[in-house]
LUMGU-494502 format. One record per residue (C-alpha): residue in three letters; y, x, z. Coordinates in steps of 0.2 Angstrom, whole numbers, padded with zeros to 4 digits, always signed. Layout:
REM LUMGU-494502
alaYXZ/...
REM end
This chain:
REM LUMGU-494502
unk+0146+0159-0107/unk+0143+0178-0098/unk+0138+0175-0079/unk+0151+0185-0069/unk+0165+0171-0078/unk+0154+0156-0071/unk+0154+0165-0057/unk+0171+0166-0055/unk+0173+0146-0059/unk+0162+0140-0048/unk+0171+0154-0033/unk+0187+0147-0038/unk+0181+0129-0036/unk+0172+0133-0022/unk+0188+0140-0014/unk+0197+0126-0020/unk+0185+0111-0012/unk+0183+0118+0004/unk+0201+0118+0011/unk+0197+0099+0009/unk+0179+0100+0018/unk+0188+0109+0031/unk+0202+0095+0032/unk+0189+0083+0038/unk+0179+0096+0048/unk+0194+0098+0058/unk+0201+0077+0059/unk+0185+0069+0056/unk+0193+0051+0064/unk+0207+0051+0056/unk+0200+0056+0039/unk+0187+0041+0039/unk+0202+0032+0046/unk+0214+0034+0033/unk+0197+0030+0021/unk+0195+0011+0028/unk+0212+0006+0027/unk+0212+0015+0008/unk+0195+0002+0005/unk+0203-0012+0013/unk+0220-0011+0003/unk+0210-0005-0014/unk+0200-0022-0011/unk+0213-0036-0004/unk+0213-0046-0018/unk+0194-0048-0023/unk+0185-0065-0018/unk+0179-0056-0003/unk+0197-0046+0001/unk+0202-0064+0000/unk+0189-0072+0011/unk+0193-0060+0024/unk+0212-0056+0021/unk+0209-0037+0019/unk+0227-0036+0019/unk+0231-0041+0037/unk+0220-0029+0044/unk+0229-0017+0053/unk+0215-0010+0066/unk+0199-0006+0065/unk+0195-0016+0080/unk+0203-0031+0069/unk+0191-0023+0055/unk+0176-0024+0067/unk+0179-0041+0071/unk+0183-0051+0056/unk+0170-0045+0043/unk+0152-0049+0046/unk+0138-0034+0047/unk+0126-0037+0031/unk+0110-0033+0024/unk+0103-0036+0006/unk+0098-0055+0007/unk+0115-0057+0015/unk+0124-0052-0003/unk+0108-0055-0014/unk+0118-0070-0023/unk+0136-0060-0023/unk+0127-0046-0033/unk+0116-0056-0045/unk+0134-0066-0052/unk+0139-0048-0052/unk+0126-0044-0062/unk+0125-0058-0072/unk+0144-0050-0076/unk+0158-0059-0066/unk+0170-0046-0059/unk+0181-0045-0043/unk+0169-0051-0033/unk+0168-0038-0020/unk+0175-0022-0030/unk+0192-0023-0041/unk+0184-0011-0056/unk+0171-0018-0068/unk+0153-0014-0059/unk+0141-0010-0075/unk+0128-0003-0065/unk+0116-0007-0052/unk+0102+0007-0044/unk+0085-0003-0043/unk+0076+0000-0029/unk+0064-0010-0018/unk+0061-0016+0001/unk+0067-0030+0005/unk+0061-0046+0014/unk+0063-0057+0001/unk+0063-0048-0014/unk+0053-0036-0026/unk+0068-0025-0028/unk+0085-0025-0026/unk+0102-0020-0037/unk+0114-0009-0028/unk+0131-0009-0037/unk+0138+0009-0044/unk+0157+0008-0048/unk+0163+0022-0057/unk+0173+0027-0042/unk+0155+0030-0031/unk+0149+0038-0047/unk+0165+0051-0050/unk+0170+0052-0029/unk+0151+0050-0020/unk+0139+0056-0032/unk+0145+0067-0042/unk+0157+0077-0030/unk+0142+0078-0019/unk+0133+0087-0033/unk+0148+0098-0034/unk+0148+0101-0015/unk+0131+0104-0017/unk+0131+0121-0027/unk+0149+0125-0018/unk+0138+0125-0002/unk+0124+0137-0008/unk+0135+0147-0019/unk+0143+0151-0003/unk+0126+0156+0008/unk+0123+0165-0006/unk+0133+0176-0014/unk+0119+0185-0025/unk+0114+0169-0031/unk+0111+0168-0051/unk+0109+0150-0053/unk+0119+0150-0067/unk+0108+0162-0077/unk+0095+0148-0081/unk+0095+0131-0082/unk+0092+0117-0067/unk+0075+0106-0068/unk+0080+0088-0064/unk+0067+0076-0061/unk+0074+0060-0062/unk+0068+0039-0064/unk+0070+0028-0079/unk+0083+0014-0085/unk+0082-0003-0092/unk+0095-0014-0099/unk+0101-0028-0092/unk+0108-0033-0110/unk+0113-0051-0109/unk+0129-0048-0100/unk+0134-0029-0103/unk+0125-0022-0085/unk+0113-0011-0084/unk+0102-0006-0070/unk+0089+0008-0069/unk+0083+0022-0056/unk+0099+0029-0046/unk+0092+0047-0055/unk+0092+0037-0071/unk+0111+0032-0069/unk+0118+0050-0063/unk+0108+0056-0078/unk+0113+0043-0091/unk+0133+0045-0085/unk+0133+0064-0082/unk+0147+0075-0083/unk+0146+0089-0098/unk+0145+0104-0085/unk+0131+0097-0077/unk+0121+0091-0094/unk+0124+0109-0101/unk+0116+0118-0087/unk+0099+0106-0084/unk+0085+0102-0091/unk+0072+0091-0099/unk+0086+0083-0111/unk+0094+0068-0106/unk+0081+0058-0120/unk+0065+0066-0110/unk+0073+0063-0093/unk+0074+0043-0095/unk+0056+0039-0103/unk+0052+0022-0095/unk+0031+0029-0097/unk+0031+0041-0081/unk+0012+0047-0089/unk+0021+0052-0107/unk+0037+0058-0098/unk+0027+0072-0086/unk+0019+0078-0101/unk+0034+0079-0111/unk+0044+0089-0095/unk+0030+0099-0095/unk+0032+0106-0113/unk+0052+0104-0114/unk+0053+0117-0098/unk+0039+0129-0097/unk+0047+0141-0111/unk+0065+0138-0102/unk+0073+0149-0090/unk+0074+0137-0074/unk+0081+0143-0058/unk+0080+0129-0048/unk+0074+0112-0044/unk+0080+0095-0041/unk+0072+0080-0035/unk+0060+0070-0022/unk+0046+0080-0015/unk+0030+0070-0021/unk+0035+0068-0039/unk+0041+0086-0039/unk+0025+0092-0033/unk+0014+0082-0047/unk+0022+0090-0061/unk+0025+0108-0054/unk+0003+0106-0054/unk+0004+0101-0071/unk+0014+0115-0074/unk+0001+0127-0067/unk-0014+0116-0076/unk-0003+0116-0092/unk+0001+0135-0093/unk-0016+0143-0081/unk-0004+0151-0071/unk-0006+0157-0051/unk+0009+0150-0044/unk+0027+0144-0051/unk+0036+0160-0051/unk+0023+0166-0065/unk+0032+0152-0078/unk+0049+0153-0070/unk+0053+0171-0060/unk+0070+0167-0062/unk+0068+0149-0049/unk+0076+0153-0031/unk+0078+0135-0023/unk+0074+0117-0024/unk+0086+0103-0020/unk+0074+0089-0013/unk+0081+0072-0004/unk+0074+0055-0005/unk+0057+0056+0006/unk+0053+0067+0021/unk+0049+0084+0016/unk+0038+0090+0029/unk+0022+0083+0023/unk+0023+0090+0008/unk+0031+0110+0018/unk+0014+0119+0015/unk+0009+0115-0002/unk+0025+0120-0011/unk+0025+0136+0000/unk+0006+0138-0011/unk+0011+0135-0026/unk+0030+0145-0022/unk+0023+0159-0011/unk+0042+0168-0013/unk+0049+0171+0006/unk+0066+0173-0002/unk+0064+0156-0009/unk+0076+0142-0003/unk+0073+0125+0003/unk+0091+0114+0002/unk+0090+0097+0009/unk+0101+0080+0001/unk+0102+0063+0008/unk+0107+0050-0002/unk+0103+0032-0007/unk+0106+0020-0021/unk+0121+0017-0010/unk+0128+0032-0008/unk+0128+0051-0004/unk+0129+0054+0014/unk+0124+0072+0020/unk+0123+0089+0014/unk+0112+0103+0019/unk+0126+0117+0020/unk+0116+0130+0030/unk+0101+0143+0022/unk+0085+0139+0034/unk+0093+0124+0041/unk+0085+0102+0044/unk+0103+0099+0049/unk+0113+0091+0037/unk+0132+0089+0035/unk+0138+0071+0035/unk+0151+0071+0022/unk+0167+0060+0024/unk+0177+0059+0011/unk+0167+0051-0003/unk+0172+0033-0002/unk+0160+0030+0011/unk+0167+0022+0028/unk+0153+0024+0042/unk+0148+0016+0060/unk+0134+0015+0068/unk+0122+0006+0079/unk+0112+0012+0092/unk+0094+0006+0090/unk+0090+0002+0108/unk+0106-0011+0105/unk+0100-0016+0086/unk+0095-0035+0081/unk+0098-0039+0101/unk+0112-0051+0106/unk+0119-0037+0113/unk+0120-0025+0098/unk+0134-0016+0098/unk+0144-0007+0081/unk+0153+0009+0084/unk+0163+0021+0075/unk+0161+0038+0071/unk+0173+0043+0084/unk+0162+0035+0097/unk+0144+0044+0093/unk+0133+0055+0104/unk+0121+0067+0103/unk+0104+0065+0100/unk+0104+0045+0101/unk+0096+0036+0086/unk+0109+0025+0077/unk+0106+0015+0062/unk+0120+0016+0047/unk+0132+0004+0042/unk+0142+0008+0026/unk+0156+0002+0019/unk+0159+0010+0002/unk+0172+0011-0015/unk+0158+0001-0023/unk+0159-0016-0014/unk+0151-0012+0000/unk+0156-0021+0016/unk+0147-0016+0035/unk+0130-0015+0024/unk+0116-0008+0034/unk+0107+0003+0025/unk+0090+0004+0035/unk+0088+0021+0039/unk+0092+0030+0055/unk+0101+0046+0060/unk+0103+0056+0076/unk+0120+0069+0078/unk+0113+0087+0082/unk+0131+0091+0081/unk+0147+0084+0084/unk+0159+0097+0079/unk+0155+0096+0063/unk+0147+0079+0062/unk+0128+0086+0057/unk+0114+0075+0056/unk+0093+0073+0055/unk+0087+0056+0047/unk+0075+0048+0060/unk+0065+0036+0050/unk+0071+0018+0046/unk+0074+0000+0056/unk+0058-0005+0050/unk+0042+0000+0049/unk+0036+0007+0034/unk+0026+0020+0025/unk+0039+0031+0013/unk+0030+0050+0011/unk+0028+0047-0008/unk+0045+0035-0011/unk+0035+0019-0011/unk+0045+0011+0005/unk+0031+0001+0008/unk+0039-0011+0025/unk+0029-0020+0032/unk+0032-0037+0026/unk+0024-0032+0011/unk+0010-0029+0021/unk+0008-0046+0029/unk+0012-0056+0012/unk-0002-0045+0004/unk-0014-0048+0015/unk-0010-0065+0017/unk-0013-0068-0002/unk-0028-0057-0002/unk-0037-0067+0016/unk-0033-0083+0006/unk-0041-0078-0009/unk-0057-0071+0000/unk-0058-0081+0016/unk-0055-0066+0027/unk-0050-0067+0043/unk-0039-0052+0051/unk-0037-0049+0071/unk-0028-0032+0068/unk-0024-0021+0057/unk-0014-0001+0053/unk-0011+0009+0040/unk-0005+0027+0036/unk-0003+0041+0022/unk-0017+0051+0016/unk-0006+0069+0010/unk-0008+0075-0005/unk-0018+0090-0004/unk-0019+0105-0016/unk-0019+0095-0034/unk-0027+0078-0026/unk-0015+0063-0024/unk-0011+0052-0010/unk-0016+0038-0005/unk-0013+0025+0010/unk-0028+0022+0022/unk-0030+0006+0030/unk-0039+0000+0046/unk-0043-0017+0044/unk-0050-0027+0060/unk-0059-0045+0052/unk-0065-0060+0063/unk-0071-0065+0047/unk-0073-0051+0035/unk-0074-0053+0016/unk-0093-0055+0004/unk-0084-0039-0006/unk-0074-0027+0000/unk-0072-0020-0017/unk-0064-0033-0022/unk-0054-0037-0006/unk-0046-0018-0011/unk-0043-0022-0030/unk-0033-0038-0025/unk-0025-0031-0010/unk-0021-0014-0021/unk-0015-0030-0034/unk-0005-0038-0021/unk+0006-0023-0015/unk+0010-0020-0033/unk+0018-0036-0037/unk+0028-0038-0022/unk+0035-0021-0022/unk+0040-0013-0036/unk+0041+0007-0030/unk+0023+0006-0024/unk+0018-0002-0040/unk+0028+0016-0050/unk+0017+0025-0039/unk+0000+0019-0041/unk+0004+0018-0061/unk-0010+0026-0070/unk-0013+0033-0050/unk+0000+0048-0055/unk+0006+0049-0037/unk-0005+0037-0025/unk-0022+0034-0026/unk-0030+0016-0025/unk-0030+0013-0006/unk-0045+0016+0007/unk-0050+0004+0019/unk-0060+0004+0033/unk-0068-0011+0042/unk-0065-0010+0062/unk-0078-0014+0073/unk-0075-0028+0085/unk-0063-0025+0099/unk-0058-0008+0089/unk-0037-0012+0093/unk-0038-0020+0112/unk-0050-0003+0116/unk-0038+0008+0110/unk-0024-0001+0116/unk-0033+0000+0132/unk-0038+0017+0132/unk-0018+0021+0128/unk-0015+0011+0144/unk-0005+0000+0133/unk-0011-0019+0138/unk+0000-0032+0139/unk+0012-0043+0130/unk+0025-0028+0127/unk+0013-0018+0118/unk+0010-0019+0099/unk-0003-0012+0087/unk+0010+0000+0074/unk+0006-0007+0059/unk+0013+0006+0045/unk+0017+0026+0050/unk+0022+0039+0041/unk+0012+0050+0052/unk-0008+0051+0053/unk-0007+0050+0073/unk-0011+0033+0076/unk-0024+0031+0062/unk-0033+0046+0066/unk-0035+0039+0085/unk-0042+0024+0078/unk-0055+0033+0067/unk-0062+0042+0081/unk-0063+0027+0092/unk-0071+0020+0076/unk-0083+0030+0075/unk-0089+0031+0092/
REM end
């Protein structure tokens, strides 16, 4: 199809979708209210619409009160019968999917359900929005000449009963609309090899001889194939095998680690950066300016938001707002409710508004603590039950312990380094690593994709502290006392770096 004539589609559709951005740009309250009650009336006469009598709620203060705020262990058991294929549980339409993904509390991964509403209205319409956005910065963009480079997970089957559940990537992929299969690549066969080792190669070979003008996926894995890329074709930089590329979508990790080396390896200043922030649960924000960290909360895709500021979270006194109640530059934690079951779930991640006319938004990190720069979501009760494992195998003793990335640098991977404090230290450290390495593996299962074949992360590195190494630098941070804490995981190499030197000393 000649490029002018796409041009002219995606400028009509453009034209088309943003008089309804516009509509919740201008009446954002009313268009999230208008949302809820659509969920709650969509919903009334599942088990949980039941439980709750959806249909007698006529306020969202009514809303507020009668339905519970819920994590993952909450619905664990609602989503394995799910899964296990009973319907209307929580969601009136068959769910055949779940997105796997890992970090909770009491389990290795966990199944968020896709209906095909969040598939058609969330995911995909976000994609949509997506292009509409940066066709619109950019109105000498040629995107359509060439071919998109997705970089996407695998799927399994869960056969038994007729669900499936795989990478969110994996699902988009697997489900995807003609339009969008037509203009990327790997194939769809290539895109969902379970073997990550086979399927970077076979990326490599499908796409170095295609015309590819941009990039799609998150940052770490990205960056591991665009060097074997480079090692597969003995080229400078990226624009050498595709001159055509002009921007990469990226989303699912923080990009700033990672800022310098793709500017290497993509040395182009015209080169564009657009930002997406979605979840196994949703799509939530949109990048919708060039040269912009601000990201557009999006409200009309079935999602129904409120919030909780964290200096109120897990307290007594924790409070749940709407999006009509916000402020600026105060870090909230997301609640969703969503057109694939879910009800006042909290996601874990928190936001801060840079702008409330529109609603735009930065991610602030998570409710946890955690390490995330490479997509493992390590929290840090995998930590403890690691170590705890790994102690009781060795007789080690621990007093105190921190841990933070090691960045990828240039083509060497990451890793995660480990200050480790013993009263009792282990005979063998080498083998304290292996079964610690060993431990994080089998209780999460993102970490475990990761070290695989050490494609993304390297084993990890640990160091032994010397005795009184947490209390002196508590103490030299003036940070004694009860209310102080040793941060056990960062996404930063602040803390670590401190306690090296100290160490050192």
């Amino acid at each position: 199809m000649p490029i002018p004539i796409v041009n002219s589609i995606a400028s009509w559709f453009l034209k088309k979708r943003f008089h309804q951005i516009e509509l919740f740009l201008k009446y954002p309250n009313e268009v999230q209210n208008e949302l809820l009650f659509s969920l709650l009336k969509f919903a009334k006469d599942t088990e949980v619409g039941k439980k709750y009598d959806f249909a007698s709620i006529k306020t969202y203060k009514e809303f507020n009160e009668r339905i519970p705020i819920v994590n993952y262990e909450i619905i664990q058991h609602s989503i394995e019968r799910s899964r296990s294929g009973e319907q209307n549980i929580f969601w009136p339409r068959p769910i055949k999917w779940f997105a796997k993904s890992s970090g909770t509390t009491n389990a290795k991964s966990k199944f968020i359900p896709v209906s095909t509403d969040s598939l058609e209205d969330c995911h995909y319409a976000a994609s949509k929005d997506l292009l509409c956005m940066y066709l619109s910065n950019n109105e000498d963009a040629q995107l359509f000449t060439g071919k998109s480079l997705r970089l996407g997970g695998s799927k399994e089957l869960y056969k038994e009963n007729g669900t499936a559940f795989g990478d969110l990537s994996a699902i988009l992929i697997d489900n995807m609309p003609f339009w969008a299969e037509f203009s990327s690549t790997p194939s769809n066969r290539v895109s969902l090899m379970s073997d990550w080792e086979t399927k970077m190669g076979a990326i490599v070979d499908e796409t170095i001889n295609e015309n590819v003008t941009s990039l799609a996926g998150v940052p770490s894995w990205m960056l591991v194939l665009l060097n074997n890329v480079l090692e597969k074709t003995g080229k400078d930089n990226i624009f050498d095998v595709w001159p055509n590329l002009e921007v990469y979508f990226h989303g699912g990790v923080s990009f700033n680690p990672y800022i310098e080396q793709y500017r290497n390896i993509l040395p182009k200043k015209s080169f564009k950066y657009y930002e997406i922030y979605n979840a196994s649960e949703g799509f939530f924000a949109i990048q919708d300016q060039n040269y912009s960290g601000d990201l557009l909360l999006m409200l009309d895709y079935g999602i129904f938001y409120e919030f909780i500021p964290m200096d109120t979270y897990g307290t007594e006194e924790q409070k749940v707002i709407p999006l009509s109640e916000v402020q600026l530059n105060t870090n909230y934690a997301i609640v969703i409710t969503t057109n694939a079951g879910l009800w006042r779930y909290k996601v874990g991640d928190t936001i801060r508004f840079v702008s409330l006319k529109p609603h735009r938004i930065k991610v602030s990190g998570r409710t946890k603590h955690h390490i995330n720069v490479f997509g493992e979501e390590l929290i840090i009760e995998n930590a403890e039950d690691a170590l705890k494992k790994v102690c009781k195998r060795t007789s080690a003793e621990i007093v105190d312990y921190t841990a933070a990335p090691i960045f990828m640098h240039g083509k060497e991977k990451g890793a995660h380094e480990w200050i480790i404090e013993f009263k009792t230290p282990p005979e063998d450290m080498a083998y304290f690593e292996e079964l610690f390495d060993n431990a994080l593996k089998s209780l999460n299962s993102d970490y475990e994709a990761k070290r695989y074949n050490n494609m993304t992360l390297n084993k990890p590195k640990i160091h032994c502290g010397r005795p009184n190494l947490f209390y002196d630098w508590l103490k030299e941070n003036n940070k004694l006392g009860g209310q102080h804490k040793v941060p056990r995981l960062s996404n930063t190499r602040n803390y670590v770096e401190e306690l090296l030197k100290i160490n050192n000393m």
